[in-house]
Each structure stands twice: as structure tokens, then as C-alpha cells.
N, C-alpha and C positions, 0 to 999 in steps of 0.2 A: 366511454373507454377511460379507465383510467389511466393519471402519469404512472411516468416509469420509477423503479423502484428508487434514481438515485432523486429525482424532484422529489418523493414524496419522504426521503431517509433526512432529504435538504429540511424540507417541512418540520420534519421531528426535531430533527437539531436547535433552527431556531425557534422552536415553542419551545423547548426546555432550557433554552438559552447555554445552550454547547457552542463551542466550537471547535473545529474541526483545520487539523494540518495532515499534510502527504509526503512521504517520498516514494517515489516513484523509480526503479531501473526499469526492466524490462517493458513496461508498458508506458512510460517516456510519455508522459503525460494524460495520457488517457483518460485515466479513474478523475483526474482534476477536471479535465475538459467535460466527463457527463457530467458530476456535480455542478458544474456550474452554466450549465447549458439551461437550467432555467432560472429565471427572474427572481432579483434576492437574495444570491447565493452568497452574499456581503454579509447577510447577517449571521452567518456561522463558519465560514470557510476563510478560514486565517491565510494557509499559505502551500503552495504546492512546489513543492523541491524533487526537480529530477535530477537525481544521481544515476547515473549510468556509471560513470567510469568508479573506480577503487580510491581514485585520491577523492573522487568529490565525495563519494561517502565518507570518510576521514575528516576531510576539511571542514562539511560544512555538516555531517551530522555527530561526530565525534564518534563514530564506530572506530575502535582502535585495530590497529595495520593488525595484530597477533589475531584474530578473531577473524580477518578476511585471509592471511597466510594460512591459520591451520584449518580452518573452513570451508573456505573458496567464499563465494560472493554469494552463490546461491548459496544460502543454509538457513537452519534453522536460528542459529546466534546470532546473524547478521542482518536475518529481519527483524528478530528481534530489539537488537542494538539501534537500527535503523529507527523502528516506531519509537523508540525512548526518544532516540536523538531528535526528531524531528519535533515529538510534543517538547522537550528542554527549551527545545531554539526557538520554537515561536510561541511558549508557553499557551498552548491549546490546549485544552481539555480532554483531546480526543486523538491520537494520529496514527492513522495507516502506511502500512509501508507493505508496498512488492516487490521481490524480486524473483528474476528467475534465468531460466532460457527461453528465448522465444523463437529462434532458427532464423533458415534453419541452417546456419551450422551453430557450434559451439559447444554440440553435447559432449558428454562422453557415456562410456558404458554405466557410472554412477550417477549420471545426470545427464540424462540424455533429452534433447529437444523437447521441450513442455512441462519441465521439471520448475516448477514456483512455490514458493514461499511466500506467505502472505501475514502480516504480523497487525497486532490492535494493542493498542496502549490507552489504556485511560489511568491515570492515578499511578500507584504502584504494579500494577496487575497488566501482562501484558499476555496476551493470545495469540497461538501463533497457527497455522491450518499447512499443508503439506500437500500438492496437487501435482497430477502426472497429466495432462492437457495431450491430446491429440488434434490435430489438425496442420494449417499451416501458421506461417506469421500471426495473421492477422488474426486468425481463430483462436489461440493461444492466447494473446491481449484481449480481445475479447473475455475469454473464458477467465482473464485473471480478474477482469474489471469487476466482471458478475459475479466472482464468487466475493471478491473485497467487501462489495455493497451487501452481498448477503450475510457477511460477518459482522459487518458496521449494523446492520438490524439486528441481528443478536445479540450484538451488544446494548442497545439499545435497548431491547428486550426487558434488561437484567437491570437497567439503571434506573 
């Protein structure tokens, strides 16, 4: 059998000598905890920042308040802002950022439960993907984890 996608994405990172940061809302540490769930994950995984709330986005990734005001939290600008911020702060090569709703309450009719954003930053160039998830909680964080990891291989892909 082989590992799973995020040990072997870990693999690729440190052979190519990347490294790799996170912020995390809606999935509140997750995506950090598969990556580093196996052996090594020292050698490319810089730093994992869960921002849940609006200020800590602000504070500690410099997403500016106009961008979460005219936005909302979930969006497309705010993931994006988010992966910048995060590769800025820990100067990584590489950083993901999700956000979303995971329920279940908090939707509304334009974002309604399982609506995420999912954003990738390398260099100047940042990636952002656009997801409608069904299920409950936990399925939801799941489904965001798995699609991150499959975007951090596409990225990878390309570099």
C-alpha cells in the first residue's frame, strides 16, 4: 500500500528543498496535522497558523479589514490575501490557505454550509480553487484537506 497523498506531497517538498506554511480557518488545523503526521515533516513544514477569527486574520496574516468587510471571510480575496500573508510571515516558499464554512450553521443563501476557498501561493503567483462540499462537519474539513493536498500536487506538478 502506499502512503497517503499528504506523506508522500511531504516527500516531494523536502527532496526539492521547499518549504511549506498554512493558514488554516475552517479546517482549524487539520491540513497541518495530516502533513505532519508523518516522520520528518521538519524538513519542509515551516509553520501552521490557524486563523479562525477576522482579527487573527488581520493580525497575524495582514489580510486587510476592507477585503474581510467587503468580502466576508469566506472568499476568493481573502484566501487569497491569506496564502500571501502567511508565505510573507514565515518566508516559505510555498503556503496554503483555507477558508470556509463548515456548519453547520453559518451559511447563508450566497454561502451556504460547505462553501470554501482554498488558495496556494508560491512566488508571486497565487492559485485560488472554489468548492461547494456536502456533507456534515467533519466531512466538509475532510473534503477541504483533500482537495488542498491535491492542489499542493499541482502545484508541484508545475514547479
Amino acid at each position: 500500500m502506499s502512503p497517503p497523498l499528504a506523506a508522500r506531497l511531504g516527500d516531494r517538498l523536502a527532496r526539492r528543498g521547499l518549504t511549506l506554511a498554512l493558514a488554516e480557518s475552517c479546517t482549524g488545523g487539520l491540513l497541518g496535522a495530516r502533513l505532519t503526521d508523518a516522520e520528518g515533516a521538519s524538513r519542509f513544514f515551516t509553520a501552521g497558523l490557524t486563523t479562525y477569527s477576522n482579527g487573527a486574520k488581520t493580525d497575524l496574516l495582514g489580510v486587510p479589514d476592507s477585503l474581510i468587510s467587503q468580502h466576508g471571510a469566506v472568499s476568493e480575496p481573502v484566501a487569497r490575501a491569506m496564502a500571501e500573508g502567511a508565505r510573507t510571515a514565515t518566508a516559505a516558499d510555498i503556503a496554503l490557505a483555507i477558508t470556509g464554512v463548515a456548519g453547520p450553521g453559518g451559511g447563508s443563501a450566497e454561502k451556504p454550509v460547505g462553501t470554501v476557498w482554498i488558495a496556494a501561493a508560491l512566488g508571486a503567483r497565487v492559485t485560488t480553487r472554489h468548492f461547494t462540499f456536502n456533507g456534515d462537519r467533519a466531512a466538509i474539513r475532510d473534503a477541504a484537506v483533500e482537495q488542498a493536498l491535491i492542489l499542493l500536487d499541482a502545484l508541484l506538478e508545475e514547479v
